[in-house]
PDB file of N, CA, C and O in Angstrom:
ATOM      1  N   UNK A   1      27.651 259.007 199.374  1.00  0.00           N
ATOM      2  CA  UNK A   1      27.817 260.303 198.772  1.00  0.00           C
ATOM      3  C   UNK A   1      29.294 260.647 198.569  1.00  0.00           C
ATOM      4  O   UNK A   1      29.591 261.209 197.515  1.00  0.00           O
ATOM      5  N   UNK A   2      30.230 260.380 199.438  1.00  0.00           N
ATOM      6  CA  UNK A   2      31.726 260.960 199.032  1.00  0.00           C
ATOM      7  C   UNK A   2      32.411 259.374 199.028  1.00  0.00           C
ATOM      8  O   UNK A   2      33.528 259.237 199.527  1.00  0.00           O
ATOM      9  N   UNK A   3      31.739 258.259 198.482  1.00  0.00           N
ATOM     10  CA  UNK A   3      32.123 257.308 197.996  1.00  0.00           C
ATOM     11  C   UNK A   3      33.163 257.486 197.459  1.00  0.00           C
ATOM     12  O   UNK A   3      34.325 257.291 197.815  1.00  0.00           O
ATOM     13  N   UNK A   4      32.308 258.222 195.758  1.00  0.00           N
ATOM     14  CA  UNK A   4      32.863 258.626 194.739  1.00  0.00           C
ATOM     15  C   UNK A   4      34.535 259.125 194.508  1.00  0.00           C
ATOM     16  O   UNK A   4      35.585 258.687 194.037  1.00  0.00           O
ATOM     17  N   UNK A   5      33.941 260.447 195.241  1.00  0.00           N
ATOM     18  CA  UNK A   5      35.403 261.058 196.029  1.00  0.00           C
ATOM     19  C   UNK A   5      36.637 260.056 195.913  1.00  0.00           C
ATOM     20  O   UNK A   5      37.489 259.949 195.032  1.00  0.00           O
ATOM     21  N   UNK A   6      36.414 259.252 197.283  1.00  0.00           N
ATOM     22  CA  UNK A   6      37.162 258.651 198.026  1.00  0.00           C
ATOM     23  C   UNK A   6      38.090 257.635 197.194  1.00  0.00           C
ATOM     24  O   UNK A   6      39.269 257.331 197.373  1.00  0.00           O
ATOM     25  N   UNK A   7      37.082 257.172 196.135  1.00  0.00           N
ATOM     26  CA  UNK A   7      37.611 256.519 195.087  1.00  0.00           C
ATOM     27  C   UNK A   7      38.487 257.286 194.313  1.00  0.00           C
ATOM     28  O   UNK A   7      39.604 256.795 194.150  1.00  0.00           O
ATOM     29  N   UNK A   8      38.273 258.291 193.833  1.00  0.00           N
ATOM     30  CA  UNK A   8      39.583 258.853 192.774  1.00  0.00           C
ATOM     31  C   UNK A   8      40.188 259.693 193.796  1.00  0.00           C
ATOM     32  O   UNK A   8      40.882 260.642 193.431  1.00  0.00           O
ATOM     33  N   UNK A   9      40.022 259.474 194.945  1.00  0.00           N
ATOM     34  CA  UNK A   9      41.290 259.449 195.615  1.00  0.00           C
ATOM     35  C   UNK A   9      42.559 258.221 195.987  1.00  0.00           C
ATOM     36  O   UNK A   9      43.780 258.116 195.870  1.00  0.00           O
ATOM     37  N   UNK A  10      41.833 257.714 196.307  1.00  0.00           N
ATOM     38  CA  UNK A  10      42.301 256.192 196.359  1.00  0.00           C
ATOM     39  C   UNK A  10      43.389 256.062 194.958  1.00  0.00           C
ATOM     40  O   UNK A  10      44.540 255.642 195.079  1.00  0.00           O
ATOM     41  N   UNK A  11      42.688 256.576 193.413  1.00  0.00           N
ATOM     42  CA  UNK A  11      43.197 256.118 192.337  1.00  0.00           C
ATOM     43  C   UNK A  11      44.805 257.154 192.273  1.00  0.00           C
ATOM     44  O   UNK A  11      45.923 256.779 191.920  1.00  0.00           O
ATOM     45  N   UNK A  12      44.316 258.650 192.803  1.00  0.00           N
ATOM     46  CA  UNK A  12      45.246 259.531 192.481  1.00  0.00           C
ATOM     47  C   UNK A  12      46.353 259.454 193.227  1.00  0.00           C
ATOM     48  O   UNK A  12      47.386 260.006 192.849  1.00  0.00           O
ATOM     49  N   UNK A  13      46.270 258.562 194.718  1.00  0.00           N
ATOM     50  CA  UNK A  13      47.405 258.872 195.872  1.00  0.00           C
ATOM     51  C   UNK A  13      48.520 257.554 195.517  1.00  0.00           C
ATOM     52  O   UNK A  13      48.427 256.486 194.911  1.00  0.00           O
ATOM     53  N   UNK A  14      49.429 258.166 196.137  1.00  0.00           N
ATOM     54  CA  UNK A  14      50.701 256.984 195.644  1.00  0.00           C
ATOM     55  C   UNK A  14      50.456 256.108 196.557  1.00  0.00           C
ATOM     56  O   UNK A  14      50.062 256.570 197.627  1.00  0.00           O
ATOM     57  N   UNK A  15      50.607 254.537 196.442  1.00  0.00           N
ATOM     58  CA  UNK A  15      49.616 253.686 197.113  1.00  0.00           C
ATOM     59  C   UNK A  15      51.450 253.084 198.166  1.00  0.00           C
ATOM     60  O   UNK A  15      51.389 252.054 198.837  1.00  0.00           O
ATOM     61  N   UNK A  16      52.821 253.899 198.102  1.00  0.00           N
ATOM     62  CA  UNK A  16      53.541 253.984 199.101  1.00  0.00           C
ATOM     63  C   UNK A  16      53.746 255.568 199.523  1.00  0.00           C
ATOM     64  O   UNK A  16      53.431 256.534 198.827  1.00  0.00           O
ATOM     65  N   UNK A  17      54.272 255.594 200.664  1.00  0.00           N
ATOM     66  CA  UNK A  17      55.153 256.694 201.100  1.00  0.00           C
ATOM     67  C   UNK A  17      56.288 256.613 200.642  1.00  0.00           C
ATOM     68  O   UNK A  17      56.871 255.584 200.300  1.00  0.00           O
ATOM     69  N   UNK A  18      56.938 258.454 200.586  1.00  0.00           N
ATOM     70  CA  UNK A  18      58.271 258.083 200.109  1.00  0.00           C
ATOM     71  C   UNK A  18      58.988 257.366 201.197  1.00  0.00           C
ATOM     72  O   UNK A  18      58.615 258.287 201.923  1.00  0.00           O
ATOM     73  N   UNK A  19      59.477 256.808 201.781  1.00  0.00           N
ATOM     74  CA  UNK A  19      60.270 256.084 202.523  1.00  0.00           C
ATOM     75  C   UNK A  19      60.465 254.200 201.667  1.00  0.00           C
ATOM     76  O   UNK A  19      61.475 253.512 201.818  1.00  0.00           O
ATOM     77  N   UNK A  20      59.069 253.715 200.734  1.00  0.00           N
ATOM     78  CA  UNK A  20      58.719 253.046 200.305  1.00  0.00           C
ATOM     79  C   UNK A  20      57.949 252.041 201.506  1.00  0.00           C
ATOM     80  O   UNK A  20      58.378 250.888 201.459  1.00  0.00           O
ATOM     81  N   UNK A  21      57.317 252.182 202.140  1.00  0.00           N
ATOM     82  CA  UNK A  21      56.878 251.624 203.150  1.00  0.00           C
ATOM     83  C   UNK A  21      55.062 252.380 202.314  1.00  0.00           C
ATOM     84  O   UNK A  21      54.778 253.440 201.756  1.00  0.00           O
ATOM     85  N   UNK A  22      54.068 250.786 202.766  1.00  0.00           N
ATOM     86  CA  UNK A  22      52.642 251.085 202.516  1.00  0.00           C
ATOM     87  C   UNK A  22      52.393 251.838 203.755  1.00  0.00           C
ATOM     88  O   UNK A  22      52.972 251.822 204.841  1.00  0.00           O
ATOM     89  N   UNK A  23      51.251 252.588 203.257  1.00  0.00           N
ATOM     90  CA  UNK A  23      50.132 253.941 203.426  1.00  0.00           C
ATOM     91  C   UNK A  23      50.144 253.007 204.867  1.00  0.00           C
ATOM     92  O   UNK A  23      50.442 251.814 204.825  1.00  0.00           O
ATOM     93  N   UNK A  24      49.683 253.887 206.494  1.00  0.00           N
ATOM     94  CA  UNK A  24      49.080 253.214 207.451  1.00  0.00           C
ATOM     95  C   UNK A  24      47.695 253.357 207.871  1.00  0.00           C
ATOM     96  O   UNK A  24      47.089 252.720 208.732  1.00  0.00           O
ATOM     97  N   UNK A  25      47.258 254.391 207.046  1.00  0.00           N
ATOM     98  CA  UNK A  25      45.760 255.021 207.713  1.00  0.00           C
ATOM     99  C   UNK A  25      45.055 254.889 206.623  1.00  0.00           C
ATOM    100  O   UNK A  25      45.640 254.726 205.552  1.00  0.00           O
ATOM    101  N   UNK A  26      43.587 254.939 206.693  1.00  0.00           N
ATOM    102  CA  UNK A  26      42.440 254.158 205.867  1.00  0.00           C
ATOM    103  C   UNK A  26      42.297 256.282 205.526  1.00  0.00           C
ATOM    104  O   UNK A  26      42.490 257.186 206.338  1.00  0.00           O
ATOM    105  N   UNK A  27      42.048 256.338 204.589  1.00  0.00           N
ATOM    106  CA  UNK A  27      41.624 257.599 204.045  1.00  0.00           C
ATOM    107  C   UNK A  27      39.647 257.765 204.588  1.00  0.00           C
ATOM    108  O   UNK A  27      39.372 258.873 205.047  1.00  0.00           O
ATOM    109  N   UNK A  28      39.047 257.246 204.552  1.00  0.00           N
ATOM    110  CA  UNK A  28      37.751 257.606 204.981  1.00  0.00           C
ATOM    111  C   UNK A  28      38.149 257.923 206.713  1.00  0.00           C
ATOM    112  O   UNK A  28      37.288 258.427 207.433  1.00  0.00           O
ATOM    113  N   UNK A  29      39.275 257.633 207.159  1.00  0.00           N
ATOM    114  CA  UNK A  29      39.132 258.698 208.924  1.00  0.00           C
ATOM    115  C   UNK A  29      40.445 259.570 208.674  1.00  0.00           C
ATOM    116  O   UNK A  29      41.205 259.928 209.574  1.00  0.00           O
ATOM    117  N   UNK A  30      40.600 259.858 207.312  1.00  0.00           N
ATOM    118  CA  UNK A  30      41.499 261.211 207.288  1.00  0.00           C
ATOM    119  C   UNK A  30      40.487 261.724 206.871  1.00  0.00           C
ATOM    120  O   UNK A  30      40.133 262.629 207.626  1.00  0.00           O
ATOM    121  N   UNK A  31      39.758 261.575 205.922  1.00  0.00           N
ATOM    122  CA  UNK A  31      38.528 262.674 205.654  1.00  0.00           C
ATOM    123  C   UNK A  31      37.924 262.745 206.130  1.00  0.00           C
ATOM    124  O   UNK A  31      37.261 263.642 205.610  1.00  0.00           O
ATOM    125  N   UNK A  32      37.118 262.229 207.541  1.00  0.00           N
ATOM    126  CA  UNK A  32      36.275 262.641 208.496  1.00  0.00           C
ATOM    127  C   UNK A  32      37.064 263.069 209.937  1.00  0.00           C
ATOM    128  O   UNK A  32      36.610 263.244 211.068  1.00  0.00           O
ATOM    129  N   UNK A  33      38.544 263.166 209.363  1.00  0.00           N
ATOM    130  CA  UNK A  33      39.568 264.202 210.908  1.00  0.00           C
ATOM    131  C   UNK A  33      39.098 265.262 209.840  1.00  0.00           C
ATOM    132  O   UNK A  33      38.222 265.970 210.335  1.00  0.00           O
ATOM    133  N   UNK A  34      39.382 265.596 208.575  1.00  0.00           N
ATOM    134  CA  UNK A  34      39.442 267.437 208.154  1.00  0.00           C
ATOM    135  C   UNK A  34      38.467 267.399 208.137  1.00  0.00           C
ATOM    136  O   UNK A  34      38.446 268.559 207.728  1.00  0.00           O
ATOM    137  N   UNK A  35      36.775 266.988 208.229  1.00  0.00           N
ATOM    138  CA  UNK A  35      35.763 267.006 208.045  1.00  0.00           C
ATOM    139  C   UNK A  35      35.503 267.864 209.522  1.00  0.00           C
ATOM    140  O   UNK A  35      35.190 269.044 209.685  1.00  0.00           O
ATOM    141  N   UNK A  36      35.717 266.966 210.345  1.00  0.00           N
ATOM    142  CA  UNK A  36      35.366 267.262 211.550  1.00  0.00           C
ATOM    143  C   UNK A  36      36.659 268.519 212.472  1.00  0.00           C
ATOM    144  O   UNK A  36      36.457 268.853 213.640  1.00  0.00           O
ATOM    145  N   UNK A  37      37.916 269.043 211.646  1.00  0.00           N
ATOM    146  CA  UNK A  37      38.517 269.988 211.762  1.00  0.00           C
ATOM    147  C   UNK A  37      38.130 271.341 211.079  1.00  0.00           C
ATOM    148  O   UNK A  37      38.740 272.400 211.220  1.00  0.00           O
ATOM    149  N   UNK A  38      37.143 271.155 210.401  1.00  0.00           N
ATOM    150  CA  UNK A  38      36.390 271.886 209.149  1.00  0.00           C
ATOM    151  C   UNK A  38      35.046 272.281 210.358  1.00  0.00           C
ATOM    152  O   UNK A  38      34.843 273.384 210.865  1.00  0.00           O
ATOM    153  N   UNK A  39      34.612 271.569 210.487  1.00  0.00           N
ATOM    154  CA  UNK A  39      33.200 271.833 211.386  1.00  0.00           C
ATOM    155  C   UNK A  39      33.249 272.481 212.917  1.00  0.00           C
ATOM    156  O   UNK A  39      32.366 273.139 213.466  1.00  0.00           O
ATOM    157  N   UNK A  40      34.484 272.113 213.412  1.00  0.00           N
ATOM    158  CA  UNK A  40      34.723 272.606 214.878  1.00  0.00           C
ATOM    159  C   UNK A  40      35.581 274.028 214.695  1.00  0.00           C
ATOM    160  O   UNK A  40      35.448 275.065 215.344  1.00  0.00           O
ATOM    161  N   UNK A  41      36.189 273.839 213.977  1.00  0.00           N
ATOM    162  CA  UNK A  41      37.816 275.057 214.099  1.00  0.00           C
ATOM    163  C   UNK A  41      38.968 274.804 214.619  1.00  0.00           C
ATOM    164  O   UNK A  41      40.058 275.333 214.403  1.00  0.00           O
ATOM    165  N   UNK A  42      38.635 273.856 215.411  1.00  0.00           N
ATOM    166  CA  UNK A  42      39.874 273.509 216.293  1.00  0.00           C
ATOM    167  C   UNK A  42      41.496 273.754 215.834  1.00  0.00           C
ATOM    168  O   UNK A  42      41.505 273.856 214.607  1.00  0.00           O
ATOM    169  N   UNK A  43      42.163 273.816 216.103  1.00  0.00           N
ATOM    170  CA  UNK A  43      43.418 274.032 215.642  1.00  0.00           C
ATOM    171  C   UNK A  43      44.064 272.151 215.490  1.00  0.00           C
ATOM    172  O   UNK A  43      44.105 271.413 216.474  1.00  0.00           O
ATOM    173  N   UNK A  44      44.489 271.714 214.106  1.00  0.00           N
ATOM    174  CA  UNK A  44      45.047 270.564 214.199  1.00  0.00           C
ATOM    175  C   UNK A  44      45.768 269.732 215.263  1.00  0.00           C
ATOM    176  O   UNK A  44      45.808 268.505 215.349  1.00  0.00           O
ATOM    177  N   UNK A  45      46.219 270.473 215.903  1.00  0.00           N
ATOM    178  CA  UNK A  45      47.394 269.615 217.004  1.00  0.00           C
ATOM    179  C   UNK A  45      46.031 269.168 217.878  1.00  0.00           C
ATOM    180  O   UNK A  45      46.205 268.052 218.368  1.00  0.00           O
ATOM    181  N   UNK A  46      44.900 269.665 218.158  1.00  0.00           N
ATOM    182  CA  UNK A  46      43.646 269.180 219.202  1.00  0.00           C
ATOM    183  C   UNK A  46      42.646 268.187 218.229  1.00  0.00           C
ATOM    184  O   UNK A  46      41.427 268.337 218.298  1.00  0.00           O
ATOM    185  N   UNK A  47      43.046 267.503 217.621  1.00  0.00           N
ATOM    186  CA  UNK A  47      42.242 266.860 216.823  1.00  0.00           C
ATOM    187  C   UNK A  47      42.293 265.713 217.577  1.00  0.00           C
ATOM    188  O   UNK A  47      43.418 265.256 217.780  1.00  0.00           O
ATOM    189  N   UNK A  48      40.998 264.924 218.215  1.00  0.00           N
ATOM    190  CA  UNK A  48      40.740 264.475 219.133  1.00  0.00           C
ATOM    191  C   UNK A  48      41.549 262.736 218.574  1.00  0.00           C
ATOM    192  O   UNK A  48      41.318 262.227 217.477  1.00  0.00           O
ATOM    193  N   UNK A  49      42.389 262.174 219.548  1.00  0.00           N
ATOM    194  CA  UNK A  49      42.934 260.422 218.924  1.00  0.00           C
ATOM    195  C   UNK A  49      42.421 259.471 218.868  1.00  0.00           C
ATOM    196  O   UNK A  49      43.019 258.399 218.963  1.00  0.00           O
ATOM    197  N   UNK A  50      41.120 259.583 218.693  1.00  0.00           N
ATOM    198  CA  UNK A  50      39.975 258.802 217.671  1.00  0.00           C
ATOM    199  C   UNK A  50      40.683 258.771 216.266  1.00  0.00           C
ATOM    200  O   UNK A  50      40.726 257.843 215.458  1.00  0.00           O
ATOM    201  N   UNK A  51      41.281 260.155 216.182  1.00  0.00           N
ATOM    202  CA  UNK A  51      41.500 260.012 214.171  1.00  0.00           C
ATOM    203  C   UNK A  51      42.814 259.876 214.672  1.00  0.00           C
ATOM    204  O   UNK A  51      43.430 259.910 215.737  1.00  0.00           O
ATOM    205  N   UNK A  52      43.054 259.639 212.991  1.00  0.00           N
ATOM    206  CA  UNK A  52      44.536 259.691 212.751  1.00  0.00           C
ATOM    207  C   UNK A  52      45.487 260.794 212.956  1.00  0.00           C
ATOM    208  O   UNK A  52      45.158 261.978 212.877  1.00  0.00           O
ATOM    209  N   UNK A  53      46.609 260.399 213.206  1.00  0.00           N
ATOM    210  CA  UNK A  53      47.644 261.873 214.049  1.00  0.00           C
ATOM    211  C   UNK A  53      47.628 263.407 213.118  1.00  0.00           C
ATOM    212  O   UNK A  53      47.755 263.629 211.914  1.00  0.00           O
ATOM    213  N   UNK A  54      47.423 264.243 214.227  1.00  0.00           N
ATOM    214  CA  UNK A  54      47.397 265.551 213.298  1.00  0.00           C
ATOM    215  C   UNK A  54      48.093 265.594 212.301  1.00  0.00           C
ATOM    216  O   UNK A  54      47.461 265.960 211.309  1.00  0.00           O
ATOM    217  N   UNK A  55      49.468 265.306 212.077  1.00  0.00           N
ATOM    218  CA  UNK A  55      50.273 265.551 211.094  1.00  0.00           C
ATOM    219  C   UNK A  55      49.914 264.908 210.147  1.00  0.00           C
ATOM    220  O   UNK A  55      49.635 265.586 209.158  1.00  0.00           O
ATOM    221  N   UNK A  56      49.789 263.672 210.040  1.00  0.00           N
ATOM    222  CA  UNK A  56      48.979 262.735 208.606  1.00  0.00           C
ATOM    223  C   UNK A  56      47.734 263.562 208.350  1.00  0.00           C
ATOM    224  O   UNK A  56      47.701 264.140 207.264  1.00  0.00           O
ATOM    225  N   UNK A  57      46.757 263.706 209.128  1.00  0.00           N
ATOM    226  CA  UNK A  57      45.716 264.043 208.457  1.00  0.00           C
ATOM    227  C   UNK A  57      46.069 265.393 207.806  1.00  0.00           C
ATOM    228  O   UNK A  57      45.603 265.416 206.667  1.00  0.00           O
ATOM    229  N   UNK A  58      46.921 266.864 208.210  1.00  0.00           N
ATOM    230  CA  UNK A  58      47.068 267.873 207.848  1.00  0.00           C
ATOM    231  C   UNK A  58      47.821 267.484 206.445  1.00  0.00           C
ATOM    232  O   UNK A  58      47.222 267.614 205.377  1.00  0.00           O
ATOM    233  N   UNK A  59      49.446 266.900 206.519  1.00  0.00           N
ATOM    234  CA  UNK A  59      49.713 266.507 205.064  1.00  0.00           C
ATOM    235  C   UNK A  59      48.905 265.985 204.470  1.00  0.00           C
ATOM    236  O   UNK A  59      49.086 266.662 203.458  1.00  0.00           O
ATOM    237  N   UNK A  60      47.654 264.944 204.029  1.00  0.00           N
ATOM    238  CA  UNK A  60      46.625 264.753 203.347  1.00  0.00           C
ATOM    239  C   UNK A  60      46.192 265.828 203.099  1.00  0.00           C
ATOM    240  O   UNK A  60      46.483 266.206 201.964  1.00  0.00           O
ATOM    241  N   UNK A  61      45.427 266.717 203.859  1.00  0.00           N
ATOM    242  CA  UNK A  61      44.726 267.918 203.731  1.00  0.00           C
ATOM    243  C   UNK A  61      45.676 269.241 202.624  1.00  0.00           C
ATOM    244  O   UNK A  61      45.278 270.074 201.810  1.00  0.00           O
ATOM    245  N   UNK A  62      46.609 268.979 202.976  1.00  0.00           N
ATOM    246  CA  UNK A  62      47.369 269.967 202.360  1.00  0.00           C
ATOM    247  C   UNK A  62      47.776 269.465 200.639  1.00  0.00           C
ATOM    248  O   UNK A  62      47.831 270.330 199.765  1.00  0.00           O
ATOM    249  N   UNK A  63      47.939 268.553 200.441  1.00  0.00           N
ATOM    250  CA  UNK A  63      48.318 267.537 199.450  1.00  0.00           C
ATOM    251  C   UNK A  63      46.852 267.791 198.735  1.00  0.00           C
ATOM    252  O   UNK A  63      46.985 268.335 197.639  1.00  0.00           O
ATOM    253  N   UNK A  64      45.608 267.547 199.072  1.00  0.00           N
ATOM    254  CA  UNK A  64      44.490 267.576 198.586  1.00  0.00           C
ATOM    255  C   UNK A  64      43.714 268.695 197.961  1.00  0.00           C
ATOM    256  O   UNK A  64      42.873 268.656 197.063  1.00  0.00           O
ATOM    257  N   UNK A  65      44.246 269.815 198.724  1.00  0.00           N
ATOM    258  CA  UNK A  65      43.821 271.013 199.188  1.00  0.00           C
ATOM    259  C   UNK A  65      44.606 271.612 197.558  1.00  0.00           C
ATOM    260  O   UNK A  65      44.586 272.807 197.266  1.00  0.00           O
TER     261      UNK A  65
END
């Protein structure tokens, strides 16, 4: 279902950081950290380190958003 998504995300994101260094985190567990920051409330900095570090997932989120 958010295959789709994930794909023209994939197409739209710059495939470096500015620093020129490649991406380190797989985008399907940045979208299931705001998924699951979306469902709890939690405040970002408690986003459990299963996912990727608050700050990556929030710049994604914010970038997306």
């Amino acid at each position: 279902m958010i295959e789709p998504t994930l794909s023209a995300w994939r197409k739209a994101r710059l495939d470096r950081r500015p620093t020129g260094q490649p991406a380190q985190v797989e985008l399907r567990d940045v979208f299931n950290a705001i998924l699951y920051v979306n469902r709890t409330g939690i405040p970002w900095k408690y986003l459990p380190h299963d996912f990727p570090n608050h700050g990556t997932v929030y710049a994604y989120y914010a970038a997306w958003r």
